[in-house]
C-alpha positions, 0 to 999 in steps of 0.5 A: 213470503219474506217480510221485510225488517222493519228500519225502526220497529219490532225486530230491527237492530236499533243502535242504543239511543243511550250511549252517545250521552255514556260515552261521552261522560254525560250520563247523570247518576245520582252522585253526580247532582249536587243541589245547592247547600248540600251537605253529606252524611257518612254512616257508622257501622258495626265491626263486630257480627252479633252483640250488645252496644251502648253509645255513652257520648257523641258530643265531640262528634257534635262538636267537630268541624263542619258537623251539623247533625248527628242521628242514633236509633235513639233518635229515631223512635218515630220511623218504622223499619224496613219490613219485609212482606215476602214471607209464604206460607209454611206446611202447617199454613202459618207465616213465620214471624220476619225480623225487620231492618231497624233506621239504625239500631238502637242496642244490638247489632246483628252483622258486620256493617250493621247501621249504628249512627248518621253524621252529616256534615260539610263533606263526606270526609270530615263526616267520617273523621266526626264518626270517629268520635263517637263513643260506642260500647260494644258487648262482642257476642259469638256469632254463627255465619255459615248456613250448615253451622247455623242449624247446629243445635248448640250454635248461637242464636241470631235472634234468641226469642225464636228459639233457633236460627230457622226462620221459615219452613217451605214445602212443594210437592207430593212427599207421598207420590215422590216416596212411592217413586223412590221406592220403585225407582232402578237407580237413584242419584244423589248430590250434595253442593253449595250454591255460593253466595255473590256480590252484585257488584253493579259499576255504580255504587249506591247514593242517595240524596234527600231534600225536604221541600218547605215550599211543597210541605214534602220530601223529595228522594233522589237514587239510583233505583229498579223502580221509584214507585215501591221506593215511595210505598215503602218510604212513606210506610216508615215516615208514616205519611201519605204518598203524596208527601214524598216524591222520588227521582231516579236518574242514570242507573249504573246497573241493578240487578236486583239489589237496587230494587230495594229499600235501604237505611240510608234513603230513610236517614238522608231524608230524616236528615234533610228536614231536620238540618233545613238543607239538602244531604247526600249520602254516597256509599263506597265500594266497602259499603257495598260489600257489606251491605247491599243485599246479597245473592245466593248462598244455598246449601243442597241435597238432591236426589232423582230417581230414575227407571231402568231407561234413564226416565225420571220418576221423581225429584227429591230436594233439600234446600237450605238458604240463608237469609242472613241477620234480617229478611230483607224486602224480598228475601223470604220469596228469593227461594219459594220463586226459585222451588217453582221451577224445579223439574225444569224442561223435564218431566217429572211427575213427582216431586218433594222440595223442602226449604227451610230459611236460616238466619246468620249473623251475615248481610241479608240476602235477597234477589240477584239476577235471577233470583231463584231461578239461577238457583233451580236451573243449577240445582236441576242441570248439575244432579242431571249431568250427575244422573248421566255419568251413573247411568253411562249416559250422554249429557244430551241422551238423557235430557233428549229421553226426559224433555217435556214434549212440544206436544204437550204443551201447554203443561202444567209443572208439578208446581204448577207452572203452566208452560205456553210453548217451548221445543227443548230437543229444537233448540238443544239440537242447533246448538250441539251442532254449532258447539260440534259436540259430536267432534268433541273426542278429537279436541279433547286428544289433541289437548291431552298432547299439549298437558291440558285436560278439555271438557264439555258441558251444557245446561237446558234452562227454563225460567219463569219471567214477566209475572201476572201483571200490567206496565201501563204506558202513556205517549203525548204528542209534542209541540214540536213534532216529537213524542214523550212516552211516559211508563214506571219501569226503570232501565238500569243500562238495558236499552229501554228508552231504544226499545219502547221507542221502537214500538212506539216508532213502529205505529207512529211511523216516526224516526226513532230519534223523536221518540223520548222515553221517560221514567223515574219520577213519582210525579209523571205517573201515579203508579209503575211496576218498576224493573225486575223479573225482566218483565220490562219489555214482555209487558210494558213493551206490548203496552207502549205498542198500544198506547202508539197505536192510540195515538196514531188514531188520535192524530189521524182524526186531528189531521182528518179534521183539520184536512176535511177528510175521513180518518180511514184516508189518513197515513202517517209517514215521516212525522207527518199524516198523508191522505193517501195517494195525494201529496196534501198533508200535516207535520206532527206540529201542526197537527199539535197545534190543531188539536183542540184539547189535551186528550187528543194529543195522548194515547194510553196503552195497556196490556194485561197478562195473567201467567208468566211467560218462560224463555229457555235455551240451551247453553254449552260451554267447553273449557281446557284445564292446566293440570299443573296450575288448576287454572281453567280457560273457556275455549268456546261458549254457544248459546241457542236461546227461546226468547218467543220474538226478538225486539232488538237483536243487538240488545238481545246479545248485550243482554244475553253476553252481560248475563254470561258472564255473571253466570261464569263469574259465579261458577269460577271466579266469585265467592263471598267468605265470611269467617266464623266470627262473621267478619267479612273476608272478601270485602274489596276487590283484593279478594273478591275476584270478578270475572274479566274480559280475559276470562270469556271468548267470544260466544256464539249465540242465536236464537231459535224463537217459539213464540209465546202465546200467553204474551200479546206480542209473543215476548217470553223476556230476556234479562236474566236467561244469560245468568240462569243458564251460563252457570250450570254450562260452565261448571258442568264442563270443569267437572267433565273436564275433571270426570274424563281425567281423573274420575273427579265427579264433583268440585264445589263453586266458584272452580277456583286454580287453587280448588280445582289443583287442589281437587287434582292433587287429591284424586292422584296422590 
């Protein structure tokens, strides 16, 4: 039996409730709101790596027109620093020590960029001409800045009371199980590769303003964000306040991805700032700022090996991970690669397992979570040393994963980490999507460019990810006085769609056009507590919550209008913005029935949906690309996409967000490349050298899902706002190296597969 979309519900392809106010130049950001009287604050930063400073005066700073405050870490003895809490626990069942993010730093500077004092003034440009103004010392000291030559035992320490630049030890598996299938193993393969380190680059950069309200005895935040309520739990930490004392604003976010949902300096001193000066301070950063920064992802330095029996199975899977966590371990970045190491095997099964990860301290911008955030990270590691395994054993691609796929009938299965997989049909979903990439055919592309100059290639990746972590995301809906309804929950859309998609699962109980459904986030005073967005647990948990809140409130507002019309709840039906007894024509409007209720609480309905193990979305990503030998540049021809997403809400913000995430995930693997010199300064600090990926740079994709639905999920949502970026990666570079494999034996080119690196790799292979 076929059942029918529904027009504003689960599954029906809603037109983005947002967009007319975007595009028509109405979306307020935060730099947009300019409270009355405010002034501006500009902060002076470091320009070298690592050393000693001292500020001698900043009196004629002081002095300058249209200053009214200047802040150094002297200043500042009162706040806290930014702390960050991720550390997990090391073999020998200690944590190591974290070294936390000072307001400003008060005599040593750590990075380039690194926070030395806070003017506010009048506007933001003579704030800047009054830094200027300042008189600072600086002892330049030698800085190291790459992962590898941070662990070098003669290499200048970051920190020096640490003894080395080592700043945790992880470990996962069984070391002894995975040596006994080393041992026995018929062929071992072996990878060494770096995982670059990314910019996010989000559209908008970031802003804050702080207000301290006299009237209200507290402070008041305004900023972009992936969640107001951690910023209000970590702020009140470093004023050493109450939560109450301290309100958060996020309005329009211009994207997230990760490094908005964290805590920076500057939020801490707009405040500070505020109360001192008695008048509104705004701070917007600049593109350069946010190069050198905002949180930063990636940059992973690894060694894999699996080992293998005489039939291409996989016994075990060894790995030696080193990731940098930059100067200072930010909010989340001790987590970043514990997360990530918990997907190692993939949708393989490996029975055996060794990762050790050890975490580095350099004199570079701190690292934390990136679109992904760890799992970006496994799913590249596993699918390139895969692919590595097929070209030894003279395996296709897809032979080897079809032999070594965790089996449907196996499931749920319990991963070497243990992961615990609901559903998924790896073989299904691969299956559909050589067919659509007519992988089978791919011998006649690849000839027919040889003819033209050009070198073609093919690769994929099979990704699992973990998303939507144990956790709830309570929702709250309240009928209108005027018909309408307001759903109240603590995640934060960034861009992704969230006010269509609750309104559609709100609509979808309601019987209520989508348009009178207004979805509200981003203020510590609506909710007491919020989850925020990250992880995209959005929709798999605050979308099944606001599922139930609408389902509350239908009942409520049929026993209103049951009373009100002198029948039984049960012979009430809801259509249109109205209850009907059904089969008569007497009824109420929404309003009415607001009107008629007799308190508060029948007008709110509360959802809530708790899950307590991850859900994991996978799919299959195959990506061809044509290589210009004489030029080394490399074109995407055809990109397919066969996703498990467990249900689709909405597909036309399933594919925006599945497209966005492809191309971040191309970006990494040939245009994207953060450089740091040796001396710590920055070499890709604007758009002149940081090259982002263009519409130029994609096809169109061809993308579909083939749905399992989960069943750890209420609504059978496995998540969807990362899996573009986790699979995307692995596709396109496995298809360079392909391309390079097939034409000259190249079986190993390093990120991003830049023209001048993969000429340069050409030119080496046939001189």
């Amino acid at each position: 039996m076929t059942v029918a979309t529904p027009k504003f519900g689960m599954g029906a392809s809603v037109l983005r409730l947002e967009d007319q106010a975007f595009i028509t130049g109405k979306g307020r950001y935060t730099d947009d709101i300019q409270p009355a009287a405010t002034l501006h604050g500009y902060v002076l930063r470091s320009p070298v790596a690592k050393g000693k400073f001292s500020i001698s005066s900043v009196e004629a700073a002081r002095a300058a027109p249209g200053v009214h405050l200047v802040l150094t870490g002297a200043d500042l003895g009162h706040l806290g620093d930014l702390q960050s809490g991720s550390m997990q626990k090391q073999p020998d069942g200690t944590r190591a020590p974290t070294r936390d993010i000072p307001i400003l730093c008060k005599d040593r500077v750590q990075y380039v960029g690194d926070a030395v004092a806070f003017v506010v003034a009048d506007s933001r440009a003579l704030a800047q001409d009054a830094a200027e103004l300042i008189e600072v010392d600086y002892q330049d000291e030698e800085a190291v800045s790459g992962t590898i030559a941070a662990l070098d035992p003669e290499a200048p320490l970051v920190w020096p009371e640490l003894g080395s630049n080592r700043a945790f030890t992880y470990h996962a598996g069984d070391k002894k199980k995975a040596d006994a299938a080393f041992a026995k193993a018929a062929k071992v393969t072996r990878i060494d590769f770096i995982n670059n380190r990314l910019v996010c680059n989000y559209m908008e950069a970031r802003a804050a303003i702080g207000e301290w309200r006299t009237d209200e005895d507290r402070f008041q935040l305004t900023t972009g964000s992936q969640g107001v309520h951690s910023m209000q739990t970590i702020l009140s930490g470093v004023f050493g306040i109450g939560k109450e004392k301290l309100r958060v604003i996020t309005p329009d976010v211009g994207g997230g991805f990760g490094p908005k949902s964290f805590v920076y300096r500057e939020y801490a001193l707009v405040l500070e700032a505020a109360k001192r000066v008695g008048r509104p301070v705004k701070w917007t950063g600049d593109r350069t700022e946010h190069f050198l920064t905002d949180a930063q992802g990636r940059d992973n330095v690894v060694t894999a090996e699996m080992a293998m029996d005489e039939n291409g199975r996989f016994l075990a899977l060894r790995v030696d991970l080193r990731a940098n966590m930059g100067a200072y371990l930010s909010q989340y970045g001790g987590f970043i690669p514990y997360i990530g190491v918990t997907m190692s095997t993939g949708v393989y099964d490996i029975q055996a397992l060794d990762v050790t990860t050890t975490g580095i301290y350099t004199n570079t911008c701190p690292i934390d979570a990136y679109r992904g955030a760890g799992r970006p990270e496994a799913a590249f590691l596993l699918e390139k040393l895969v692919d590595a395994c097929a070209r030894d054993l003279g395996l296709g691609a897809e032979e080897i994963r079809r032999r070594n796929f965790i089996r449907p009938d196996q499931m749920p299965y319990r991963t070497q980490t243990g992961r615990l997989y609901d559903t998924g049909e790896f073989d299904g979903h691969m299956s559909v999507a050589l067919e659509r990439a007519e992988w089978n055919q791919f011998s006649s592309r690849f000839e027919e460019a040889r003819t033209r100059g050009k070198v073609r290639g093919i690769g994929m990746a099979t990704y699992i990810e973990a998303c939507a972590f144990p956790g709830s995301e309570p929702a709250h809906v309240e009928l209108n006085g005027d018909g309408t309804v307001t759903l109240k929950i603590g995640t934060q859309t960034n861009g992704q769609g969230h006010a269509t998609a609750y309104a559609q699962f709100v609509a979808e109980k309601l019987n209520l056009d989508i348009e009178k459904i207004h979805v509200r986030q981003g203020d510590t005073d609506e909710l007491k507590s919020g989850g925020g967005t990250g992880g995209s647990r959005s929709i798999p948990l605050g979308g099944v919550s606001a599922s139930r809140a609408g389902e509350d409130l239908a009942e409520k507002i049929k026993r209103v209008a049951a009373d009100e019309l002198e029948a039984s709840a049960g012979d009430i039906e809801l259509v249109d913005g109205t209850a009907r007894i059904v089969g008569t024509d007497r009824s109420l409007d929404f309003s009415t029935i607001a009107k008629a209720a007799k308190k508060k609480e029948d007008l709110q309905g509360f959802g809530e949906f708790v899950q307590h193990e991850a859900t994991y979305p996978n799919g299959t990503h195959i990506c061809e690309v044509e290589i210009d030998p004489d030029t080394g540049h490399t074109d995407i021809v055809r990109y397919t996409i066969v996703d498990d997403f467990g249900v689709t809400v909405n597909p036309i913000l399933l594919a925006g967000q599945v497209h966005g995430g492809v191309v971040q995930g191309i970006g990494q693997a040939l245009t994207e490349d953060t450089v740091y010199g040796e001396d710590g300064q920055l070499l890709t600090a604007s758009f002149m050298d940081y090259a982002m990926p263009r519409a130029d740079d994609v096809p169109s994709f061809h993308f579909e899902t083939r749905n399992v639905p989960s069943t750890t999920n209420a609504l059978g949502i496995k998540g969807a706002g990362e899996a573009g970026t986790i699979g995307s990666t692995p596709a396109a570079l496995n298809a360079v190296v392909d391309a390079l494999y097939r034409g000259y034996g190249i079986g190993h080119i390093e990120m991003p597969a830049t023209p001048s690196r993969v000429w340069a790799a050409i030119q080496e292979a046939t001189a």
